[in-house]
Every structure is written in structure tokens, then in C-alpha cells.
C-alpha positions as CSV (number, residue, x, y, z in Angstrom):
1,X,135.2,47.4,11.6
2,X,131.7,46.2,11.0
3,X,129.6,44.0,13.7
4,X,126.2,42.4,11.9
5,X,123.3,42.2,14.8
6,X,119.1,42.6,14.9
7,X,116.3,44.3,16.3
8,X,113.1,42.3,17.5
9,X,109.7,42.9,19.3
10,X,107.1,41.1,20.0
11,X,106.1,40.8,16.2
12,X,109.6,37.9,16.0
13,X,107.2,35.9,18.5
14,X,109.2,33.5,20.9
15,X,113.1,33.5,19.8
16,X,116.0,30.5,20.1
17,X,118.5,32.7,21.0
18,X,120.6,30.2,21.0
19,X,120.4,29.3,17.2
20,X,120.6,32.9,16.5
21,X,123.9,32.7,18.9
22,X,125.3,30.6,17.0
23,X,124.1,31.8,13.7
24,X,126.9,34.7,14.5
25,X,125.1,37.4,15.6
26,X,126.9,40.4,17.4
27,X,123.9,42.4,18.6
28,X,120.6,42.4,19.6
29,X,118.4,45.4,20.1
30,X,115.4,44.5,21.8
31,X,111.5,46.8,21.6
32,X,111.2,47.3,25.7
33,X,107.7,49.2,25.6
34,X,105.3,49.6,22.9
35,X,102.3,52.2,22.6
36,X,100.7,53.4,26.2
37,X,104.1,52.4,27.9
38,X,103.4,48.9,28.2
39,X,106.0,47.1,28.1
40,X,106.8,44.6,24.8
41,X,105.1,41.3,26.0
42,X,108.7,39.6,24.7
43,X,110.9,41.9,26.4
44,X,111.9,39.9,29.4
45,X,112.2,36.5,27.1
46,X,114.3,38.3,25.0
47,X,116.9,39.9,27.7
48,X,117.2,36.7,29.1
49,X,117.6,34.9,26.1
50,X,120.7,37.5,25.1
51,X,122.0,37.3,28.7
52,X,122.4,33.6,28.5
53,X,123.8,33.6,25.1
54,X,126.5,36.3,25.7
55,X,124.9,38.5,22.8
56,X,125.6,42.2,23.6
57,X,122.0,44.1,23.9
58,X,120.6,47.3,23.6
59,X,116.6,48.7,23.6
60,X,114.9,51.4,21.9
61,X,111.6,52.9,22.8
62,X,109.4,53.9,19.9
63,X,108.1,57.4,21.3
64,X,104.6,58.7,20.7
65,X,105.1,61.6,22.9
66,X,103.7,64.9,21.9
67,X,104.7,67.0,25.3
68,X,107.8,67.5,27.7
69,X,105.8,65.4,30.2
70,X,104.9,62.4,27.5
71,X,108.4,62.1,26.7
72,X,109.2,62.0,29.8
73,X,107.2,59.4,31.2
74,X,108.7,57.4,28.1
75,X,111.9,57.3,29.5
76,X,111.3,56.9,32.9
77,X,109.0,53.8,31.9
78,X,112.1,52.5,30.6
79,X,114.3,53.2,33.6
80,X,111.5,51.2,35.6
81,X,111.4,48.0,33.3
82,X,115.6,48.2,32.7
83,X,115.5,47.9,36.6
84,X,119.5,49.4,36.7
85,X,120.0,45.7,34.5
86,X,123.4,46.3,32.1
87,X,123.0,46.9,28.5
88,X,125.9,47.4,26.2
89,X,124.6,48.7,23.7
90,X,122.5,52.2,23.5
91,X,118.9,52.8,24.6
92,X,117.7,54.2,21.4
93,X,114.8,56.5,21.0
94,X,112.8,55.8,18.2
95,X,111.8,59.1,16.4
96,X,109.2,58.2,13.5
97,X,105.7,59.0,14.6
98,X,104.0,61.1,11.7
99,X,102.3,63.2,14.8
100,X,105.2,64.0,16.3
101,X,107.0,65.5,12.8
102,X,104.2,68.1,13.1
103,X,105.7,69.5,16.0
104,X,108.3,71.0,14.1
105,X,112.4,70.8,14.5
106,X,112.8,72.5,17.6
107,X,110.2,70.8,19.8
108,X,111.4,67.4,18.6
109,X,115.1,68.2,19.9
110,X,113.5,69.0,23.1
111,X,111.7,66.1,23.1
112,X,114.9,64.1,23.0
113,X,116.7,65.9,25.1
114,X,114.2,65.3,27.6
115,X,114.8,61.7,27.0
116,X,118.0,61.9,27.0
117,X,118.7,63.4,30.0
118,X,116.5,60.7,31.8
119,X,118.6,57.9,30.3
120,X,121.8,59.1,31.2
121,X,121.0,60.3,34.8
122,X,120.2,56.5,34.9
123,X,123.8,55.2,33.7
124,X,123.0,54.5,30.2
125,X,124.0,55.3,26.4
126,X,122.2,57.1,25.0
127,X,121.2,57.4,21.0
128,X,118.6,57.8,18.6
129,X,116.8,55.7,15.4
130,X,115.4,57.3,12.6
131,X,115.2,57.3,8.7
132,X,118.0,59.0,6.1
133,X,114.6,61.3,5.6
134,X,113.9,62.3,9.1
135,X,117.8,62.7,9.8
136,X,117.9,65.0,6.9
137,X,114.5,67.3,7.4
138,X,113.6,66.1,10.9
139,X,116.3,66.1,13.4
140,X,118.0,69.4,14.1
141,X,121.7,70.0,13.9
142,X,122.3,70.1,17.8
143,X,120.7,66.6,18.3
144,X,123.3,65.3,15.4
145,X,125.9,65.1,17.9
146,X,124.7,62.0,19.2
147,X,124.7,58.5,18.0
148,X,122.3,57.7,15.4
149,X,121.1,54.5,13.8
150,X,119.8,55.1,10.4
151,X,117.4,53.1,8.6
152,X,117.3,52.9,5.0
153,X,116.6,50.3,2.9
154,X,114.9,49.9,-0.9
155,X,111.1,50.0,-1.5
156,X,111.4,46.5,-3.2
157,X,113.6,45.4,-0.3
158,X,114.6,41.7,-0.4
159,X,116.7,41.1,3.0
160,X,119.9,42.1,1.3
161,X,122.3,44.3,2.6
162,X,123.2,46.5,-0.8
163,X,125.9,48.9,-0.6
164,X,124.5,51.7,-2.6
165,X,122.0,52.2,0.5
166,X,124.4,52.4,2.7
167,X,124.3,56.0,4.6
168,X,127.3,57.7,5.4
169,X,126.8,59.3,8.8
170,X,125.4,57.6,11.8
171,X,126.8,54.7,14.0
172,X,124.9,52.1,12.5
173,X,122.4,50.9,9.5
174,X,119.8,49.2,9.9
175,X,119.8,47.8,6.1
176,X,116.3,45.5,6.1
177,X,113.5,44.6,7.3
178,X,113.0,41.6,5.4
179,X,116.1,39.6,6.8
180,X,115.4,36.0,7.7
181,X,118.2,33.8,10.2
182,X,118.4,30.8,12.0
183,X,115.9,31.2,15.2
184,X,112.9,33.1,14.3
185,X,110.5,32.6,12.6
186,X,109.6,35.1,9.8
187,X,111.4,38.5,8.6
188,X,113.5,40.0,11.2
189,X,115.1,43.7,10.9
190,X,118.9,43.4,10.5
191,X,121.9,46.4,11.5
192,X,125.0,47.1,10.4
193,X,127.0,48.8,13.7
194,X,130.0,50.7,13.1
195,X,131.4,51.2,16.8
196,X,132.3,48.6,19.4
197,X,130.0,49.5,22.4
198,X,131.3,46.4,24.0
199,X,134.9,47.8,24.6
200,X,133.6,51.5,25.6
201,X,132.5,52.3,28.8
202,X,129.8,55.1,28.7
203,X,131.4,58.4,29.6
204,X,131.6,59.6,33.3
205,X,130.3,63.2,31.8
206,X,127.3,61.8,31.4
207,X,126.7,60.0,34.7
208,X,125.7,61.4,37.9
209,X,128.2,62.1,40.7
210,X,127.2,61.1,44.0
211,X,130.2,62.3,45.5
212,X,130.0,65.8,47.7
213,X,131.8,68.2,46.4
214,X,131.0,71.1,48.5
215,X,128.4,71.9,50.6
216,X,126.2,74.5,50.2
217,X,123.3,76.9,51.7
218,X,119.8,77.7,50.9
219,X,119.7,81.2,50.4
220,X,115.7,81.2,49.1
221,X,113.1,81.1,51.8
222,X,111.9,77.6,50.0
223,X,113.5,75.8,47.6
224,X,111.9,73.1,45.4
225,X,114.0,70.0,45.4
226,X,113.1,68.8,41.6
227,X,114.0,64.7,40.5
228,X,115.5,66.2,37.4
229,X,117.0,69.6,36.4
230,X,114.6,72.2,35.3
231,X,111.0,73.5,36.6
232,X,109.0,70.9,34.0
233,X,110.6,68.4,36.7
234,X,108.2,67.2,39.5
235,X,109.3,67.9,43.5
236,X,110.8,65.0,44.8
237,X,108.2,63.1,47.1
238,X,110.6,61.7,49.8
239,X,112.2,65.5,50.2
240,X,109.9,68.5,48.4
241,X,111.3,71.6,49.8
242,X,114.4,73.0,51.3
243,X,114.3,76.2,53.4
244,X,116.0,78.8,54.4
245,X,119.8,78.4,55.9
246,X,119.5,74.3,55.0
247,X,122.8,72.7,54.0
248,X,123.3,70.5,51.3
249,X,126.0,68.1,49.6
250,X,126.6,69.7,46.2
251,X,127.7,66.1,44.3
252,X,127.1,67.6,41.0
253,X,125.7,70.0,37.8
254,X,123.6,70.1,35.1
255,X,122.6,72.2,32.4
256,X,118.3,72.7,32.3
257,X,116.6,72.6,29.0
258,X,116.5,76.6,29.0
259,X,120.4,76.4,30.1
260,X,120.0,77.4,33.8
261,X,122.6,76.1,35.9
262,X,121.3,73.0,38.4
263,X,122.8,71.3,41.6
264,X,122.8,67.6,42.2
265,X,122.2,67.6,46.1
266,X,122.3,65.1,48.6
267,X,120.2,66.1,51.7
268,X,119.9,64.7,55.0
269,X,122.9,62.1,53.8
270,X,120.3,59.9,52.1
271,X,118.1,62.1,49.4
272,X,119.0,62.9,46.1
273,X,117.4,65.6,44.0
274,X,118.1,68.9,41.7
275,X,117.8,72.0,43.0
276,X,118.5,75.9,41.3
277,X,122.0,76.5,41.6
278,X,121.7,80.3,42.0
279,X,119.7,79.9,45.5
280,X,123.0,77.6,46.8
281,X,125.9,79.5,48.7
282,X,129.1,77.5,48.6
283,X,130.5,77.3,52.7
């Protein structure tokens, strides 16, 4: 089964979602930061516009990130604008920067794992945008396990979907960007999804438990309580360090970027952080 949907920014200007309601449309995926991490000056009127309409939405972040830390700050600059709000569809990362291709195969699957994790950790889908080029000599086999939204359309493109174009992998096709419907003003980029978000809840593999399962002991002399799993992650202000003997709630694991093994704690009842799982002691 096929749902037909879009994907705006600022460039659609202001929106009638409710023409493009009724127009049919089964999706929106909405820009929610632009260059710099501000945040698309349309984003909030276009939420609110597919909240009141009932139209299922999704975001994607173009990245320009060039380092763990960029990439990072990407996606928790999209946590703080989503604000825990619902989304049906995917938060999409955006991989087509010409500065970031240089980086090579490996660093860009690290990038997006980075992202990833961030998104997920948060409660949300996760998926990534790209051309039929960049998913061919770009993205790396491991990241190809996720769900992609392929762009591909003809150089003379005339806001038709045509078949021939069509890719055959990927969740979803975004076929133009020359597409014109009821509501906005101007060409609009229309998709092609493949998968019904709306009757899928995301997996519970992918959110974070913050159920003890066991508690544990600090066995290092100080431990670094980190607000995501690996040592690239920051200490977490409100609780920095553990010591010796502490005992924590062990409410779940994750795997770091380098595969180490790390513990979702709770501490003191109230904080939650990441910790090394080879300096916890089950009791």
C-alpha cells in the first residue's frame, strides 16, 4: 500500500493546511532546524497546522555536521524544539552536504549513529533522507538497516510522479520537487511512503527503560556518569561522578559507538545517566 504526503520548510511560506487536508494528503514532513541549528522560522505554524488537521507528521534535520560533537548537538537541538511533542512519522536525518561526503563512508555511519542514538533515547523513529547516489556510494552497508527515504527524480523534472524513477529499496520516494497542490503557494516536494507509521508503535528496543532491574555497585574509585553511552558523551551536570561502593538502579543497556557495554542508571531515585558497565557489580 502506497500513502502520497509532502515535505515543507520555510521556503512553502505560510501553509492552509487545511486545503492541503482536504486536498488528500497522508503525510507531512516538516524542516525543524535549518543551518546553525536555528530552528525553521515555519516550524511551529506548520506542526500546529498538521495537529489541527489530523495529518500524520514527521521532521528531518538537514545536518552540516563534520564531528561527533556537531552531530550531536544536531540532534539534541531537535530533541529541545520537539519538546517530547508526538510525531508519527520518523525524524529523518538529512545526509546531502558535499562537505560531509568528504569524510568518507565510515565517519558518516558514525555520524548517524550518533544521531540516531540521540533520537531514539528520546522516544522517537528514527530514519534517514538521501539521494539513489548517496545510498549507493555514500551510506555504508550497516546504516542500510534502517529506514531510508530516497530522493530521485528527473533533471527535467515536471511534478510528475514517473514510475521508471521509482527506486526499489527504501521506505519511501520522494518523487519531485516541483509538485504544486491546493494550499501553498509555489513548488512543493512530494513522497511516496511505503509503510504505515500510523499503525506501528516505535519498538520498545529502541526506547529507554526506566525500570530498575538490578542494582548495582561502583567498583572504580570515580565513575563518570555520562548523558549518553560512550566517553565522547558529556558528564551529566545534575549528578557528574559516582564513587567508590555507590549503589545504583541498573534500568537498562546500551551498546557505545566502539561496542563497550553501558548501564542506564538511576541514582539517588531521581537522576538518570550512562555509566561503564564493567565498573558496576550486580548485588
Amino acid at each position: 500500500m502506497e500513502y502520497r504526503g509532502i515535505d515543507v520548510s520555510s521556503w512553502q511560506g505560510v501553509i492552509d493546511w487545511k486545503k492541503v487536508a482536504d486536498h488528500g494528503t497522508e503525510f507531512a514532513i516538516i524542516r525543524i532546524t535549518e543551518v546553525g541549528n536555528a530552528i525553521d522560522r515555519y516550524f511551529e505554524r506548520n506542526y500546529a497546522g498538521c495537529m489541527e488537521y489530523r495529518i500524520p507528521t514527521g521532521v528531518y534535520k538537514f545536518s552540516y555536521a563534520l564531528s561527533i560533537d556537531e552531530v550531536r548537538r544536531e540532534a539534541e537541538k531537535v530533541i529541545e524544539v520537539l519538546k517530547g511533542r508526538k510525531l508519527q512519522f520518523p525524524v529523518f536525518l538529512d545526509l546531502e552536504y558535499s562537505n560531509q561526503r568528504r569524510l568518507g563512508t565510515e565517519m558518516i555511519a558514525r555520524l548517524a549513529e550518533a544521531f540516531r542514538r540521540i533520537i531514539v533515547d528520546a522516544g522517537y523513529r528514527f530514519g534517514i533522507y538521501c539521494n539513489l547516489d548517496w545510498y549507493r556510494n555514500v551510506i555504508s552497508e550497516e546504516l542500510k538497516k534502517y529506514d531510508f527515504w530516497i530522493a530521485r527524480y528527473p533533471v527535467d523534472d515536471n511534478g510528475t510522479l514517473i514510475e521508471r524513477y521509482r527506486p526499489d529499496i527504501g521506505v519511501g520516494w520522494q518523487y519531485t520537487s516541483k509538485g504544486r497542490i491546493p494550499g501553498i503557494e509555489g513548488y512543493v516536494d512530494r513522497d511516496v511512503f511505503y509503510k504505515n507509521y500510523v499503525a506501528e508503535e516505535p519498538s520498545d528496543k529502541e526506547k529507554l527503560s526506566k525500570e530498575p532491574k538490578f542494582v548495582g555497585k561502583v567498583t572504580a574509585s570515580a565513575l563518570n556518569v555520562r548523558t549518553g553511552a560512550g566517553t565522547e558523551y558529556p558528564n551529566l551536570r545534575e549528578y557528574p561522578l559516582l564513587k567508590r561502593d555507590n549503589l545504583i538502579d541498573v534500568c537498562d543497556t546500551r551498546e557505545a559507538i566502539d561496542g563497550t557495554k553501558w548501564y542506564y542508571v538511576r541514582i539517588a531515585g531521581k537522576y538518570f545517566g550512562f555509566v561503564a558497565a564493567r565498573y558496576i557489580e550486580r548485588q
